[in-house]
Backbone as a ProteinNet text record, in pm:
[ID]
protein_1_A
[PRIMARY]
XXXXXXXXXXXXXXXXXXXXXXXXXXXXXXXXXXXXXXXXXXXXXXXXXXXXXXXXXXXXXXXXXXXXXXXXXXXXXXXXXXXXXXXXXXXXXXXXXXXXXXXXXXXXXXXXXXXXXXXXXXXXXXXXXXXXXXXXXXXXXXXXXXXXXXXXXXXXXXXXXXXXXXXXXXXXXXXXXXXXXXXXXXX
[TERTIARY]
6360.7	6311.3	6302.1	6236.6	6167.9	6266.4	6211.5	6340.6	6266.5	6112.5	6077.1	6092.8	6124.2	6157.8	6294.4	6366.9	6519.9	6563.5	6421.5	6454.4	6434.4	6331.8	6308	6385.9	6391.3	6515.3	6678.6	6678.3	6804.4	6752.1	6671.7	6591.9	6641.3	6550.1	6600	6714.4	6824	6963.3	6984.3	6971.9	7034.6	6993	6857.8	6825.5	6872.4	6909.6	6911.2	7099.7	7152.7	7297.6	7333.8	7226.2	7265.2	7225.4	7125.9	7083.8	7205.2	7258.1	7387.7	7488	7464.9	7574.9	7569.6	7460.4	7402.7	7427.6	7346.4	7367.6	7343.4	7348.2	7352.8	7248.5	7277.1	7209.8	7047.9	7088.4	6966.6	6920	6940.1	6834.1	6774.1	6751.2	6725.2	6607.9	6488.2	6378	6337.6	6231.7	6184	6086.4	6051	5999.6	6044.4	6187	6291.9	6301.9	6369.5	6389.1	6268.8	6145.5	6022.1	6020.7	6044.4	5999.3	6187.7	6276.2	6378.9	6376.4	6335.7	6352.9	6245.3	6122.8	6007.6	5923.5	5905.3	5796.7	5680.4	5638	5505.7	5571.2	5527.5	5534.4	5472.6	5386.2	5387.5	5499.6	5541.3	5607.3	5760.5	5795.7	5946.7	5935.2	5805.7	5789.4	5781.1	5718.7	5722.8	5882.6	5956.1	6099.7	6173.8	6108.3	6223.6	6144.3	6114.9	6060.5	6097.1	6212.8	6267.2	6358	6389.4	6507.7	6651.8	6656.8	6788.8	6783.3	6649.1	6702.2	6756.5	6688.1	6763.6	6908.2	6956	7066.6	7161.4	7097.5	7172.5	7149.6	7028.1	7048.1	7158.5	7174	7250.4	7390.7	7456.9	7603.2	7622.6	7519.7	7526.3	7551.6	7443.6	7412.7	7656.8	7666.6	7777.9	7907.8	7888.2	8027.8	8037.4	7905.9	7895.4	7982.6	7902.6	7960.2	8130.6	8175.7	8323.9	8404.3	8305.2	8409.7	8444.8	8274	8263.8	8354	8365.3	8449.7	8582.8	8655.9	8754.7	8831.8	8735.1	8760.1	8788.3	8700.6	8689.4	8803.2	8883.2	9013.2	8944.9	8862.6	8832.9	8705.8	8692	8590.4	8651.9	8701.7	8774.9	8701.6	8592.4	8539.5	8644.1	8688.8	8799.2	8888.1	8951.7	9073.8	9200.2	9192.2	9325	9351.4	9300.7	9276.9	9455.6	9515.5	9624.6	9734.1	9713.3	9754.9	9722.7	9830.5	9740.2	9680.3	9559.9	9579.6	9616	9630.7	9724.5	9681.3	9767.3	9753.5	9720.7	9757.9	9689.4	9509.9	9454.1	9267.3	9308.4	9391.1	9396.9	9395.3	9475.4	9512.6	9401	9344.2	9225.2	9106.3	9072.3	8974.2	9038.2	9101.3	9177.7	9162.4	9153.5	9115.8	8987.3	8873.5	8756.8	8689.3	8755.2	8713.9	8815.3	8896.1	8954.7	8844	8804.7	8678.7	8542.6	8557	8459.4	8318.3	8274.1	8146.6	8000.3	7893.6	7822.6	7833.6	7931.8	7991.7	8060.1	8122.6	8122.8	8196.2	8324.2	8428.4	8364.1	8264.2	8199.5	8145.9	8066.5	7971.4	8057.1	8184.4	8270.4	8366.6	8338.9	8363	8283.1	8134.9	8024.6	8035	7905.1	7912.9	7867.2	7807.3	7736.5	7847.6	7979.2	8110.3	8084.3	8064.5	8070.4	8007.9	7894.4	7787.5	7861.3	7881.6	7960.8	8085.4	8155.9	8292.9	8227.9	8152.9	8128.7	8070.9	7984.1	7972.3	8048	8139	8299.9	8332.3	8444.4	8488.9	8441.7	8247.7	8242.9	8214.6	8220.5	8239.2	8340.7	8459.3	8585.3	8615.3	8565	8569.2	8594.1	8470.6	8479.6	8579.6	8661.2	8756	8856	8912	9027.2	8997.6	8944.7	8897.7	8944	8850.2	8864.1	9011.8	9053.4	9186.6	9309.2	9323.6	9444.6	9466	9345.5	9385.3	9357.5	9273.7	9231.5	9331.1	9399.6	9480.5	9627.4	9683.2	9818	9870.6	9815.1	9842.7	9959.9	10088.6	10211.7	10281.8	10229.4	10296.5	10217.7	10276.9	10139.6	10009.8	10087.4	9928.1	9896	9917.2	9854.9	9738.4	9730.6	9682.4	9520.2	9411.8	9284.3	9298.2	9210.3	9194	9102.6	8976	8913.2	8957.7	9061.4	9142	9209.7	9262	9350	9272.7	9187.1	9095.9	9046.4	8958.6	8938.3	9109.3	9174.8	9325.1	9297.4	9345.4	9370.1	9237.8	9131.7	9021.2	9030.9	9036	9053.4	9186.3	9241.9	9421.8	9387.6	9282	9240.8	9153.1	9080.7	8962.1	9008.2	9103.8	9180.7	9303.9	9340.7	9431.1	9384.7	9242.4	9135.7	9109.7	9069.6	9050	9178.6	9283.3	9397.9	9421.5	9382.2	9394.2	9324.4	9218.9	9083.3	9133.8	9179	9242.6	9355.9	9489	9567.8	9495.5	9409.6	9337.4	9390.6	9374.7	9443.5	9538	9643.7	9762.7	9858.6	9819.2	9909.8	9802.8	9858.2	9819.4	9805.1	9663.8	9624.4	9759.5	9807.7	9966.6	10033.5	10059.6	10150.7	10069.8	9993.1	9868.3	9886.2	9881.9	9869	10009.2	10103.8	10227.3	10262.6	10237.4	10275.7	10193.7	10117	9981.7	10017.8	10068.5	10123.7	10237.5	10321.6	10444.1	10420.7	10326.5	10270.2	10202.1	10108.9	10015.7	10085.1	10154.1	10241.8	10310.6	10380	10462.2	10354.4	10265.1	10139	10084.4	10081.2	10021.2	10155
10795.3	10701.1	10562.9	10489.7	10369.9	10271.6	10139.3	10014.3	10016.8	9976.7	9978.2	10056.9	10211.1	10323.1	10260.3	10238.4	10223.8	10062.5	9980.4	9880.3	9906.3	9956.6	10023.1	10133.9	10215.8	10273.5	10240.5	10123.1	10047.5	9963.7	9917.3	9811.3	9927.1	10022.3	10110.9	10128.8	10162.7	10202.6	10119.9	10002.3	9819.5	9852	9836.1	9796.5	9911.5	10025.3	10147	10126.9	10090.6	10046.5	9901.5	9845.1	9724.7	9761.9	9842.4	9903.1	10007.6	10059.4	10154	10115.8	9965.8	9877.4	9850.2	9858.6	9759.3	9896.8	9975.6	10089.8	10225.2	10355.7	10455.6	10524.5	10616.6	10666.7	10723.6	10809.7	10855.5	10735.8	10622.3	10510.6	10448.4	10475.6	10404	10491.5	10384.4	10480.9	10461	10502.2	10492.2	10371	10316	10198.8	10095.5	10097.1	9964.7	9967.5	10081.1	10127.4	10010.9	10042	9990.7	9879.1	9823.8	9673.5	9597.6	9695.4	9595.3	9565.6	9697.6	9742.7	9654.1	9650	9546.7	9653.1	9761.4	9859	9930.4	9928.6	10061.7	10186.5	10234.6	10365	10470.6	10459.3	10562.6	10580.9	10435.4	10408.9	10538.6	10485.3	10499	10672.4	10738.8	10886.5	10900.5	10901.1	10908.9	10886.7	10835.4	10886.3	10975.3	10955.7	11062.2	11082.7	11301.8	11321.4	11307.7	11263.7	11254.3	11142.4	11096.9	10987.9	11095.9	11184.5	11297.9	11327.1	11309.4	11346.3	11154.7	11073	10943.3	10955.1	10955.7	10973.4	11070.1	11202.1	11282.2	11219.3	11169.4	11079.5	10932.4	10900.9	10806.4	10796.2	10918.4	10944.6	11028.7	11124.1	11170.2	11037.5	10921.5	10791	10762.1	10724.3	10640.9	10729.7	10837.4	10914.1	11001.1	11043.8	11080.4	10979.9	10875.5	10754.9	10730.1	10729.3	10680.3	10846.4	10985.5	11073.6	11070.3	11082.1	11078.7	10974.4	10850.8	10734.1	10765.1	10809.3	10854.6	10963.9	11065	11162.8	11119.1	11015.6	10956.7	10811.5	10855.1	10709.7	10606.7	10646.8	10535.8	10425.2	10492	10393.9	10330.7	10185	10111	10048.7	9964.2	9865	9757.7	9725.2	9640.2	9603.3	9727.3	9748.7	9755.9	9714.3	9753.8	9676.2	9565.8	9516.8	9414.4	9399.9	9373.6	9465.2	9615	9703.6	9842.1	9917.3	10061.3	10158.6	10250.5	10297.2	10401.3	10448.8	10542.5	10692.6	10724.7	10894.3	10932.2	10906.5	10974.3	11028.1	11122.8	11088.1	11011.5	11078.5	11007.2	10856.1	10783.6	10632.6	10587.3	10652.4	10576.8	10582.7	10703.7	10710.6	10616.5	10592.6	10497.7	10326.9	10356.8	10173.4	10159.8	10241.5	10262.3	10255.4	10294.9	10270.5	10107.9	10106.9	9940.8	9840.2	9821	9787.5	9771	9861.3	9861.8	9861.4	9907.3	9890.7	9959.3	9873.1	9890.8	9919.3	9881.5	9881.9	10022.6	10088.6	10215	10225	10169	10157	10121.5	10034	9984.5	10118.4	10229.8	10317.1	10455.1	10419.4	10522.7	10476.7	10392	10342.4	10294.3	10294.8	10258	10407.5	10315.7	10394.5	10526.5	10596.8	10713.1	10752.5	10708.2	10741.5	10915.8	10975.6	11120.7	11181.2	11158.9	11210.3	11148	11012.2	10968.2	11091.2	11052.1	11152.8	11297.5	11352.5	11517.9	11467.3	11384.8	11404.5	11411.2	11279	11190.7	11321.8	11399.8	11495	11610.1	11678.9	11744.3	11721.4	11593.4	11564.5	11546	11540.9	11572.5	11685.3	11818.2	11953.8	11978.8	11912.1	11998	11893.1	11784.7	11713.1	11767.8	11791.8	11854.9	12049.3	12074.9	12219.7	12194.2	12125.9	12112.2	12081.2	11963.3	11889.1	11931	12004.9	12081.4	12216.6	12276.2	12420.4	12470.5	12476.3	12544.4	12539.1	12375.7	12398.5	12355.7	12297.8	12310.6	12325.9	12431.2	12528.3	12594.3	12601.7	12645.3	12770.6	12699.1	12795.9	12842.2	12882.2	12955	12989.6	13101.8	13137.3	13281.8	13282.7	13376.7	13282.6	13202.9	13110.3	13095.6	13127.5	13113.8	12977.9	12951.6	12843.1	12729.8	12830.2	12737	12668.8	12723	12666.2	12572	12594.6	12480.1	12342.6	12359.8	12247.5	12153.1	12259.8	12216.8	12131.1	12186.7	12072	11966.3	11993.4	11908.3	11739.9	11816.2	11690.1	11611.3	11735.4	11673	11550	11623.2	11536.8	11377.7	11362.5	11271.3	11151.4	11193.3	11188.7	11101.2	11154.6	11110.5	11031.4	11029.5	10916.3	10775.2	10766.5	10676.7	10609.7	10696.7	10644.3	10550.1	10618.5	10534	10426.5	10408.8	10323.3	10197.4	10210.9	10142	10103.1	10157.3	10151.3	10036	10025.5	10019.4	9853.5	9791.5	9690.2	9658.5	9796.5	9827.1	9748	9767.7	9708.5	9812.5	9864	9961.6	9962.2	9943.4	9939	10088.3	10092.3	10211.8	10270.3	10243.7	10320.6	10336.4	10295.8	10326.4	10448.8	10433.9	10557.2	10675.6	10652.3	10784	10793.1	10774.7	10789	10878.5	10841.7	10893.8	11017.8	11039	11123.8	11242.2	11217.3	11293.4	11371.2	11302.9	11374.8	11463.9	11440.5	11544.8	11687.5	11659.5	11728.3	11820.7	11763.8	11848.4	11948.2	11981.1	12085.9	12212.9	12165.7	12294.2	12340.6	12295.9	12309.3	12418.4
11132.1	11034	11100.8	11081.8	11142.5	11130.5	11116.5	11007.3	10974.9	10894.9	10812.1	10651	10682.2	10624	10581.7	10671.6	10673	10525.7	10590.4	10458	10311.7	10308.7	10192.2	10127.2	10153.9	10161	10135.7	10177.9	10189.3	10041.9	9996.4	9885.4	9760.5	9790.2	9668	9629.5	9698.7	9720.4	9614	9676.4	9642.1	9502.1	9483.5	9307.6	9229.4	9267.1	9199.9	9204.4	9230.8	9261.7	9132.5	9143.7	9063.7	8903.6	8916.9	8776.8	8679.8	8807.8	8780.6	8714.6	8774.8	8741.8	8572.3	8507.4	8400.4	8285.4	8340.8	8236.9	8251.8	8184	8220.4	8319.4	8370.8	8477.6	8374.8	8270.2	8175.5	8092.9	8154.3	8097.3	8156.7	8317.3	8387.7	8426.9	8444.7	8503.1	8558	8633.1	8795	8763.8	8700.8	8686.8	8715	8655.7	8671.3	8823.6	8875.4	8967.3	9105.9	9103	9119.4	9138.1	9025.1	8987.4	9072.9	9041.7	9098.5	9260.1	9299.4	9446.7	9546.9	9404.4	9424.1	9546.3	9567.5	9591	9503.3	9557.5	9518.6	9480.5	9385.9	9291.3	9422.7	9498.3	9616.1	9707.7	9742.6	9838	9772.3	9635.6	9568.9	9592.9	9579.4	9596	9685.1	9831.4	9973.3	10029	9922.5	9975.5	9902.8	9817.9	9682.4	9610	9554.8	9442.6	9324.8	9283	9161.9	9172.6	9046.7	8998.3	9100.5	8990.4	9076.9	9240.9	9265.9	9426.2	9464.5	9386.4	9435.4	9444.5	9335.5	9295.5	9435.7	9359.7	9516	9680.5	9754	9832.4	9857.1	9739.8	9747.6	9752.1	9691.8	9668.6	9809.7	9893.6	9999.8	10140.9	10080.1	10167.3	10130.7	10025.7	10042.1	10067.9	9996.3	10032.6	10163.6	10242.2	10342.8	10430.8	10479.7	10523	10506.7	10383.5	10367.6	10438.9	10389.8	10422.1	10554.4	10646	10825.4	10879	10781.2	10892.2	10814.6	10738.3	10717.7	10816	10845.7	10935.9	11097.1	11105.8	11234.8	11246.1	11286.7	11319	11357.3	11508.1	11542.6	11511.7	11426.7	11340.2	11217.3	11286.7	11171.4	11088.9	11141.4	11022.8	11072.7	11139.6	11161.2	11073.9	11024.8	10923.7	10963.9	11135.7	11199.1	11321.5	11299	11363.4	11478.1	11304.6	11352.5	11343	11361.5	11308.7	11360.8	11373	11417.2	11332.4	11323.6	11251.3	11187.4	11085.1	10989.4	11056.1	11012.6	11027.9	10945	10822.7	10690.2	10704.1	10672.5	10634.9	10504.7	10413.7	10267	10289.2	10360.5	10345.8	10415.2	10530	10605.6	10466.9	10410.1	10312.8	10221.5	10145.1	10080	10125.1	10244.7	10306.9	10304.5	10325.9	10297.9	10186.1	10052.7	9939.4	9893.8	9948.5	9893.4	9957	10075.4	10124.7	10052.5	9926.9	9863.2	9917	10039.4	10088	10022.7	9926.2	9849.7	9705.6	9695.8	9537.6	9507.5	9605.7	9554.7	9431.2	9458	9339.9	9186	9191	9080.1	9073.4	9107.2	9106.6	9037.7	9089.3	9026.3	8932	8823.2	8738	8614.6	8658	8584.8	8428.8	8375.9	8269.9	8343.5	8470.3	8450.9	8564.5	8569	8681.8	8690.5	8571.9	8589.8	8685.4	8712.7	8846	8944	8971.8	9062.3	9118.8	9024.2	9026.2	9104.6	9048.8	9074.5	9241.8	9292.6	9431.5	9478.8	9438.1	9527.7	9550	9468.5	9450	9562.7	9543.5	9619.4	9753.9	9801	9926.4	10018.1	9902	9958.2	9966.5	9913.2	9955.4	10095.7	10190.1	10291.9	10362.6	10387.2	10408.3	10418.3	10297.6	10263	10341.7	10271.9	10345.1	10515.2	10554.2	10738.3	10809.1	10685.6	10726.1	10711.8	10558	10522.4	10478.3	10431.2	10395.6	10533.8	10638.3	10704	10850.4	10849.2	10932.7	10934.8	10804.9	10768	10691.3	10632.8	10518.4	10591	10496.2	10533.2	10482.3	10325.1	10177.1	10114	9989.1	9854.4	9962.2	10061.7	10156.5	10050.8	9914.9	9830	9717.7	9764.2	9626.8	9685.4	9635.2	9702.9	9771.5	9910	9936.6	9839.7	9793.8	9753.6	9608.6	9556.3	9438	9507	9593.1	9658	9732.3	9774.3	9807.2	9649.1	9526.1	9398.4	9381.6	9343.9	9305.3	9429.4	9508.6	9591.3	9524.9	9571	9564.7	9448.2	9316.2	9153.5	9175.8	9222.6	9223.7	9303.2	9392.9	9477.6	9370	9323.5	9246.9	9107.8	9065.6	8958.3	9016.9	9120.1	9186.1	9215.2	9274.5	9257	9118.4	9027.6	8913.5	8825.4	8857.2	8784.1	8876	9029.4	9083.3	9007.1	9029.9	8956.9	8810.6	8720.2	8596.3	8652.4	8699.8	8786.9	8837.6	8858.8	8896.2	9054.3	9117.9	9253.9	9326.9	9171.1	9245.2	9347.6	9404.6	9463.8	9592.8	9716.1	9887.3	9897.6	9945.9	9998.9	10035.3	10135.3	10237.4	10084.1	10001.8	9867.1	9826.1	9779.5	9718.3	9838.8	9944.7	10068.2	10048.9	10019.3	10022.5	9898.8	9746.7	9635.2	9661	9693.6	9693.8	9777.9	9912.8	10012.4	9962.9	9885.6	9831.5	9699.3	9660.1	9540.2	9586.8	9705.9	9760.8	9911.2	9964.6	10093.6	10056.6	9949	9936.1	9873.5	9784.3	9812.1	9936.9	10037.2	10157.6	10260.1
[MASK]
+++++++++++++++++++++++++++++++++++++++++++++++++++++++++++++++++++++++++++++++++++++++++++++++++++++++++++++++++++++++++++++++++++++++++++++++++++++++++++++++++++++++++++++++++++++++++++

């Protein structure tokens, strides 16, 4: 993809992010969408056939991003700068969403949080899958994995949210901490 592609692209994100912000996802239409992003109605289709594939592009665009640099230590964002960083994936993903980069936190809190939630969620599937059932899984080795990944992520998902509720008074390392001690003895 070009930068040209890449701005536009990036334009949509933006206005379709700020619209999210305002009101529900089934009220928002590819018009607004248009007029906020300030493109052509060809242009808004030459990237996306539908409002929903926006949508699914976009939660792929932000939670991809937070899961890959979660997974990856050494991609801080300069979060560690005076500091080493964590071992946790939870607390690194956790510093990543306190970071708030593109409103995510707002996005998973908005009125249409539910779609939000269901990507967040299934993008932490394969995370958790890669990170803990598959390789330090200890106990309950009778319990399906893929039930155990579903808890695991829900349990994540909803730890976030009360954070957010919570007006994130609690340090990522506190959250990877309470979180770890709930979630390790299933494993």
């Amino acid at each position: 993809m070009d930068r040209r592609q890449q701005k536009t692209r990036a334009a949509i994100f933006s206005a379709f992010g700020a619209l999210l912000a305002q009101k529900s996802y089934s009220k928002i239409t590819v018009q607004e969408i248009i007029d906020t992003a300030n493109v052509g109605r060809t242009t808004f289709y030459a990237h996306f056939e539908t409002k929903d594939d926006l949508l699914k592009a976009l939660c792929e665009n932000l939670f991809g991003h937070i899961i890959s640099s979660a997974m990856d230590c050494r991609h801080t964002h300069g979060l560690y700068s005076d500091s080493a960083a964590p071992e946790s994936v939870f607390c690194h993903l956790l510093q990543h969403l306190q970071e708030n980069e593109n409103n995510i936190l707002g996005l998973l809190s908005c009125e249409s949080s539910d779609l939000f939630l269901r990507y967040f969620k299934d993008s932490l599937n394969g995370l958790i899958q890669n990170q803990f059932v598959n390789q330090n899984r200890k106990h309950n080795l009778d319990i399906p994995p893929d039930f155990l990944v579903n808890h695991i992520s829900g349990s994540f998902v909803e730890m976030v949210l009360w954070w957010l509720k919570d007006r994130k008074r609690h340090t990522p390392e506190e959250l990877d901490r309470y979180f770890r001690a709930v979630i390790e003895p299933v494993l």
